[in-house]
C-alpha positions as YAML, in Angstrom:
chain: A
units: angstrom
residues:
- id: 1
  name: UNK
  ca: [151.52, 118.15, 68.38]
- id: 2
  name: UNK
  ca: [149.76, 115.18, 66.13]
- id: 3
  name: UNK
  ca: [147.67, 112.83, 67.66]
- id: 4
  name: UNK
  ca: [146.62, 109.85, 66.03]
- id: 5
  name: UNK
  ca: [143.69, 106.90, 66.96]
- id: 6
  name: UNK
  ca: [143.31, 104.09, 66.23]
- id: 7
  name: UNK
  ca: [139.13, 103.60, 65.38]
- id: 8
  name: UNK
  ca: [136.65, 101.94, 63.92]
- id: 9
  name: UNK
  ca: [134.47, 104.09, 61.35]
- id: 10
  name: UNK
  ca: [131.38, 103.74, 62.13]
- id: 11
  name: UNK
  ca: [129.60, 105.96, 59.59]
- id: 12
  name: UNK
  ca: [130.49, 103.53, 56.65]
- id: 13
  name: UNK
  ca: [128.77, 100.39, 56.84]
- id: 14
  name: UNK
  ca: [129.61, 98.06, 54.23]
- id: 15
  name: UNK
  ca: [127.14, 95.29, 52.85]
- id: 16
  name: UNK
  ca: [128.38, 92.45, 55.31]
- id: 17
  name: UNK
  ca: [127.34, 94.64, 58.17]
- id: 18
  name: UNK
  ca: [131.16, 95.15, 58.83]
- id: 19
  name: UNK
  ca: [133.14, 98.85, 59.52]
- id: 20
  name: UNK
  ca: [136.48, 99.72, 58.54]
- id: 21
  name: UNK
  ca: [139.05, 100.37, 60.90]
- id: 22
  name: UNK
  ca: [140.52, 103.29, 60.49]
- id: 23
  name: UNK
  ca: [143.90, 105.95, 61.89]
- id: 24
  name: UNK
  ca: [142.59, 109.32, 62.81]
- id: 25
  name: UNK
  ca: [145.14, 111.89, 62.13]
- id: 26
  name: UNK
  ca: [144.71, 114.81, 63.89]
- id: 27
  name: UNK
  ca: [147.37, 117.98, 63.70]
- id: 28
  name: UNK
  ca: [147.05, 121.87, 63.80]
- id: 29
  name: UNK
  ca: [143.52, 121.69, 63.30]
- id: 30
  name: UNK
  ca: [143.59, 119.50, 60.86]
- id: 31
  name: UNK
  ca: [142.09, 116.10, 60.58]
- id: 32
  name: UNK
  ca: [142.86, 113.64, 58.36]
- id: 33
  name: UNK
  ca: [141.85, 109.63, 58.17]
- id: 34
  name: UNK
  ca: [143.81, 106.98, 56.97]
- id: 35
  name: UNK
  ca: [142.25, 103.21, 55.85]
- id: 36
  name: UNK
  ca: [144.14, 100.46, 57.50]
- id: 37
  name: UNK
  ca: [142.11, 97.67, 55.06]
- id: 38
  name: UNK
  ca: [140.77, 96.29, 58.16]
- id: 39
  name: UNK
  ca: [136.58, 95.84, 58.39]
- id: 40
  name: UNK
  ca: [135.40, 94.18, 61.69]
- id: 41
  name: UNK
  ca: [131.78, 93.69, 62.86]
- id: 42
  name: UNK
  ca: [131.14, 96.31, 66.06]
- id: 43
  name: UNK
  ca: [130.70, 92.77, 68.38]
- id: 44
  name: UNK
  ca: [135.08, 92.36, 67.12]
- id: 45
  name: UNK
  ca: [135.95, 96.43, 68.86]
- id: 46
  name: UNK
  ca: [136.33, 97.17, 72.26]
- id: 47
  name: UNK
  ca: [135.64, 100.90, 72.32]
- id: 48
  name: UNK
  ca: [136.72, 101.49, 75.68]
- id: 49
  name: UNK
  ca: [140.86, 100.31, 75.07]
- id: 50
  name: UNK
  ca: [140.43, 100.99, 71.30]
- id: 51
  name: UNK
  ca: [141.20, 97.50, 70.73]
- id: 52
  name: UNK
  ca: [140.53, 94.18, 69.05]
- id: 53
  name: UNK
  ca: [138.65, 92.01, 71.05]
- id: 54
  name: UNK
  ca: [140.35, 88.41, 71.58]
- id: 55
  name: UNK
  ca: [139.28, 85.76, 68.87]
- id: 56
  name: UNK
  ca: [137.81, 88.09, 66.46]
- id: 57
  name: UNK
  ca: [140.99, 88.64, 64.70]
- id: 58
  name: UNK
  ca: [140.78, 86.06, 61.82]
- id: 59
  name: UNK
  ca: [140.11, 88.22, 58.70]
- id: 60
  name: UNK
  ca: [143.03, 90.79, 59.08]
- id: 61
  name: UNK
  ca: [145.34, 91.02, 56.15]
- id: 62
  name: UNK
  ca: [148.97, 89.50, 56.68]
- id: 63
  name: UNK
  ca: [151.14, 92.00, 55.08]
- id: 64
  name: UNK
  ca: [155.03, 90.72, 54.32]
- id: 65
  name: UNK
  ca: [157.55, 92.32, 56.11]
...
C-alpha cells in the first residue's frame, strides 16, 4: 500500500531562507518526492498536523481549475 505526506523539505534551503513543500511518495520500498511549487519559511508549517499555519498562506500559487 502507498502512502503519501504532505512535508516541508527541509534539507533544501533556498536563498530567502524559505523550504519547499513537498509530497512524499512512499510504495514497496520505494520512495519517491514530488515538488508542489510551494516554499514557506519553517515559522508558516505546523509539523505536528502537517499543515499550514493560519495567515501564512499568501505566496501559494493559484492554479486554474
Amino acid at each position: 500500500m502507498a502512502s503519501i505526506i504532505l512535508t516541508q523539505d527541509l534539507r533544501a534551503k533556498k536563498k530567502d531562507s524559505t523550504y519547499p513543500v513537498i509530497f512524499r511518495v512512499s510504495s514497496k520500498q520505494q520512495n519517491r518526492v514530488i515538488a508542489t511549487g510551494i516554499k514557506l519559511l519553517v515559522s508558516e508549517w505546523c509539523k505536528e498536523t502537517l499543515q499550514f499555519l493560519p495567515g501564512f498562506c499568501t505566496n501559494i500559487p493559484i492554479f486554474p481549475g
